[in-house]
N, C-alpha and C positions, 0 to 999 in steps of 0.2 A: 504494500500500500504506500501511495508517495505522501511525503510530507505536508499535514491539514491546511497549510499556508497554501501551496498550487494548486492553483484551478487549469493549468495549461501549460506541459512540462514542455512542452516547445518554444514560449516565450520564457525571456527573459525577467519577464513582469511576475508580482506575485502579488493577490492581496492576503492579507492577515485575516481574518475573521474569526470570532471570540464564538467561545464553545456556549450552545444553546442555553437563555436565557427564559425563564419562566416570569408570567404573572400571574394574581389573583381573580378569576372570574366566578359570579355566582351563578349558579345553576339557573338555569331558567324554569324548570318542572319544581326545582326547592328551593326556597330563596336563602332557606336556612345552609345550603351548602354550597361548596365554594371546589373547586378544580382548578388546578393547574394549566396554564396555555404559555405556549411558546412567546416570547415577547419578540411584535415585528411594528417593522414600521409599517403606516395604514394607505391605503389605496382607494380611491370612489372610482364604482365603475356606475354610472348615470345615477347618484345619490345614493348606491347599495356601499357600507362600509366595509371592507374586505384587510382584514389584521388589523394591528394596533388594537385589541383585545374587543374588537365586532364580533359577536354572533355568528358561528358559520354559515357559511350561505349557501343553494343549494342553487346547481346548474342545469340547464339541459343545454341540447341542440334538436333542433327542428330536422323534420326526416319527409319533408315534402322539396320539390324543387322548388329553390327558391326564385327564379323566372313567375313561377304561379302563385303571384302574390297575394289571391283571395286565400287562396289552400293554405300557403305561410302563416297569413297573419290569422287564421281560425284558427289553427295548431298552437300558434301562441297564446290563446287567448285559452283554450284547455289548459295548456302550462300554467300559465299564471291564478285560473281555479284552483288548478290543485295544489298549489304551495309554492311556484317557482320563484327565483327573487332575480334569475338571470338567463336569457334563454340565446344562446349562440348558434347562427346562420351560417352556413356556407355560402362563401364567396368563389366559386370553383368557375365561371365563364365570364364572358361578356352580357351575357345574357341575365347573371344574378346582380354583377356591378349597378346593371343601368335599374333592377327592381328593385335594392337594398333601401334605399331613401324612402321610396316610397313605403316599405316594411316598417321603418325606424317609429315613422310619422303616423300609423296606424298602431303602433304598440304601444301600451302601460310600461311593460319592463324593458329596461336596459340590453340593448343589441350588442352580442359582441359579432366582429366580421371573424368567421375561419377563415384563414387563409395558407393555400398552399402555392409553392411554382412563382405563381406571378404575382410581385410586390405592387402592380399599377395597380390591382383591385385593392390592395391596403389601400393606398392613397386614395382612390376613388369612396374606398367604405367608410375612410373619416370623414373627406368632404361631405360624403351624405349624413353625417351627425352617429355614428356608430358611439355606442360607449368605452368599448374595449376591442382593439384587434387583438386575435392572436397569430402567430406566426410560424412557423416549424424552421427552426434554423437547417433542418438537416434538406430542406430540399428549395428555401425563399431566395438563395443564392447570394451573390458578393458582395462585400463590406460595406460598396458605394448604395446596393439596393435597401439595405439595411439600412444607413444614415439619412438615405431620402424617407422611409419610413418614421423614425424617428423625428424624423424633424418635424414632418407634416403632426405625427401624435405630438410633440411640444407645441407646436402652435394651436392645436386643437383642445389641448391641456385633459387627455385621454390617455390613460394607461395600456400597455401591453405585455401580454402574457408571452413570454416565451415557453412552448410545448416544445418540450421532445418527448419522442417516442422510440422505444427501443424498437423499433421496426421499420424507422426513415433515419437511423440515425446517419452522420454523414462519414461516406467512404474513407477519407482519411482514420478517424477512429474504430470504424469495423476494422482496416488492416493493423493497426494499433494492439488491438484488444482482441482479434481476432473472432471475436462475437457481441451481443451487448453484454455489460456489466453495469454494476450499480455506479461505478469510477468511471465508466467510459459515459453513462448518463450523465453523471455529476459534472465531464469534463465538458463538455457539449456546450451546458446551462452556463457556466461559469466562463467559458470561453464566450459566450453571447453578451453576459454582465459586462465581462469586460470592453467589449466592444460600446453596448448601452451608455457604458460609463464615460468610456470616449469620449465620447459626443454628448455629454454631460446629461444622459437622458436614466433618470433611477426608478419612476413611476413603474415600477416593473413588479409583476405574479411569475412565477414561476410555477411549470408540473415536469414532473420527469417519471411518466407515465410506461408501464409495458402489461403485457397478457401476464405473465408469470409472478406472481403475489408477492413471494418471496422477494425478488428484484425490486419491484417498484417499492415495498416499504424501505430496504437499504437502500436505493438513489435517494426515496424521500429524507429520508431520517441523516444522509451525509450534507445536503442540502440547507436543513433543521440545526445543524451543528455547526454550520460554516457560513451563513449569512443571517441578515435580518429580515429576508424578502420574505414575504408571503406567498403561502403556498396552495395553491388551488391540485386536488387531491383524486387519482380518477383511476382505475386498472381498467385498461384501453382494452377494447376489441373481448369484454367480459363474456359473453356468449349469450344462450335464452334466457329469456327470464328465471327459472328456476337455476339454473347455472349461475348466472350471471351475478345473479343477487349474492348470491354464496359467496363468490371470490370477491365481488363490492363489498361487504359488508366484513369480510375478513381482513382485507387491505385494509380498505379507508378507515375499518372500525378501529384499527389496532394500531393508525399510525394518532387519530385521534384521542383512544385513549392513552395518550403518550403527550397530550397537549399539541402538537403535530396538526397543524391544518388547519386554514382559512376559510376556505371555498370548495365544495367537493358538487361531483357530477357522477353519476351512476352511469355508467354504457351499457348498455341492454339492444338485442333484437328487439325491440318490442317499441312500443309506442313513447311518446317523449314523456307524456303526463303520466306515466308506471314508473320511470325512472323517479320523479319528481317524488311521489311516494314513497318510492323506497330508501331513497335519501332523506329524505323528512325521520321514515322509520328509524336508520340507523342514527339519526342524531338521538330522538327522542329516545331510544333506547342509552344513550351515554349521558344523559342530562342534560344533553345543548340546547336541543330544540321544543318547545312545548308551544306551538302553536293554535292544534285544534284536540279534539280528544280521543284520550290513547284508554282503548279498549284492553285489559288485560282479563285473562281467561286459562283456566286450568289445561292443560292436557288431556284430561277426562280418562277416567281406568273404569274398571268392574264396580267403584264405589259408587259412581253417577245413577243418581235417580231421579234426574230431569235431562229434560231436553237440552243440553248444553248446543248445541250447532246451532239448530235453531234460534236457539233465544241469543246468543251470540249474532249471527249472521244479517237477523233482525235489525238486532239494536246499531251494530255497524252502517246499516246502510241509512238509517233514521238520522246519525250524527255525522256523517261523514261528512256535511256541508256548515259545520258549527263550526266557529273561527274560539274556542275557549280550553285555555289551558287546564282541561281534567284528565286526574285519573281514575279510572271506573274500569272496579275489580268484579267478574263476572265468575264466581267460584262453584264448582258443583256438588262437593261433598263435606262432611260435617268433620273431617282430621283437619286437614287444613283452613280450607274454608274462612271460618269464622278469624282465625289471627290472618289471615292475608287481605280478607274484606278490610280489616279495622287499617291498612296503612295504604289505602287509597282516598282520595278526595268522596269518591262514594262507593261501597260496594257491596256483593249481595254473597251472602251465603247460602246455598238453595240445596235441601232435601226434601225426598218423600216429598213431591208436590208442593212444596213452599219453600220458602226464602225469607232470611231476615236481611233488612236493608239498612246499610249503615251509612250516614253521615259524618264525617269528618270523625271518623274511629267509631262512633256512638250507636247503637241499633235504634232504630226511631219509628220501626214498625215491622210488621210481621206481615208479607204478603202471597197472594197465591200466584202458582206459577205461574199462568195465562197472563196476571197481570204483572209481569216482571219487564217485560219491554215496558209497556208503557209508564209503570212507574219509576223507573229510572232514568226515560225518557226527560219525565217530568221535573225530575230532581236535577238535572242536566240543566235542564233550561231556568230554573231558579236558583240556581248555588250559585254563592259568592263565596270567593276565598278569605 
């Protein structure tokens, strides 16, 4: 391993960067509790705060052509239902360049431009008002097309994300390293800062993204250790949804709870507003995120003597459009049950046909199954914390 100081044992140059710094952040699901986060300097991408101890934010990308800017901007407009704070575009022709403006100017949420290959559509997707390009060093080409980029983002006063990806990374470093590595990630990003820096441009995210779990939390976590940038969080080319989620929620979950990560984006087959969920989920499972309300529910064994799926399945699709930080515990048997009810905002402990319902630990009535959706429904929509 080369010395934490080089980011690019070819140059001369070296920067110093002080070993990963932590702050204090409270939990958003408990206010009573507090976790650790990587301390970075902060970034806005269109008013979304990204580091410097923001909230992590959850990403997609749009999976329509973006030429079909009815189709774009409906897709968007799904995303940002269901939780998104930041939805990025492909910028890949002539043909998405000249529709991205008009995309920007129909959207709520903060556009970022993808860009690969050709640097004109960076330029073209700031002048249309994008919030954030991103860029892939391993394939946007020469220093000069870089600096024009950058300049156009400083006069536009618009951040950009440097992506690599272990799977465009660029030929000098494949013959280098001989394959990707976490160092030949890390060298890539760190050779691009330097460049950034050049030309006095620091407004920068950083991801050093690959398929392989393993890899992408070591690129992340050399990255975490060696600068102050913020880091937008993603394992590329995840696979189906059932797949995908697994290896997203393994990565991302574990480089977060490590304080690790800004900004994260789930890559899924599947539609843009499932990823958005399911990033939502992993926050709210590590305490980041308490947005709308997180259903918890037993696994169900031979003890269950109610309708657990059902009365779960119900009450999920009843709340799924409620913007309120609850926890509502849906338990179906009388071992556990009753102590796991009592450490939710509200929960139900249900046998033999009924259910005691608890408020803020307290049992406050005793009701029958049939009426379980709806009275929790109800206590949903009247609880204050």
């Amino acid at each position: 391993m080369r010395n934490p100081t080089e980011f690019d044992s070819t140059s001369s140059e070296s920067t110093k960067y002080e070993s990963i710094k932590y702050e204090s952040i409270k939990s958003e699901s408990n206010p009573n509790d507090k976790f650790l986060r990587r301390k970075t300097r902060k970034v806005i991408v269109g008013g979304i705060e990204i580091g410097g101890g923001a909230p992590v934010s959850v990403q997609t990308m749009t999976k329509t052509k973006t030429a079909d800017v009815e189709a774009t901007v409906a897709q968007i407009k799904r995303c940002e239902d269901a939780g998104a704070d930041i939805v990025r575009v492909t910028v890949n022709n002539q043909e998405a360049a000249d529709a991205i403006a008009s995309i920007v100017k129909q959207s709520n949420l903060p556009i970022v431009a993808d860009i690969h290959f050709n640097h004109i559509f960076a330029l073209k997707s700031i002048e249309a008002g994008v919030a954030k390009v991103r860029i892939n060093p391993g394939n946007i080409g020469s220093e000069e097309r870089i600096e024009q980029v950058l300049n156009k983002a400083k006069d536009y006063n618009i951040p950009i994300r440097i992506g690599i990806n272990s799977g465009s990374l660029e030929k000098a470093l494949l013959e280098k390293y001989s394959f990707p590595t976490d160092e030949a990630l890390f060298e890539s990003a760190m050779r691009h800062v330097r460049i950034a820096e050049k030309f006095g441009f620091e407004d920068l995210i950083i991801s050093v993204k690959s398929t392989d779990v393993q890899l992408m939390i070591k690129a992340y976590r050399l990255i975490a250790e060696r600068t102050d940038i913020p880091l937008h969080l993603g394992v590329t080319e995840a696979g189906t949804t059932k797949a995908g989620s697994v290896k997203s929620a393994v990565g991302i979950g574990a480089l977060l709870a490590e304080g690790i990560g800004d900004t994260i984006r789930v890559s899924l087959t599947d539609e843009p507003e499932t990823e958005v969920e399911l990033g939502k989920q992993i926050l709210r499972s590590l305490g980041l995120r308490q947005r709308n309300v997180e259903i918890i529910a037993c696994p169900s064994c031979g003890r269950l003597e109610v309708d657990l799926f059902k009365i779960v399945g119900e009450l999920e699709e009843k709340v799924k459009d409620i913007k309120k930080p609850l926890k509502v515990s849906i338990l179906g048997c009388a071992v556990n049950g009753p102590g796991e009810a009592r450490e939710s905002d509200i929960g139900i402990a249900a046998g033999d046909g009924k259910a005691l319902l608890f408020r803020k630990g307290e049992v406050i009535r005793t009701i029958s199954e049939e009426d379980i959706v709806a009275e929790v429904y109800k206590e949903i929509l009247e609880f204050e914390k």
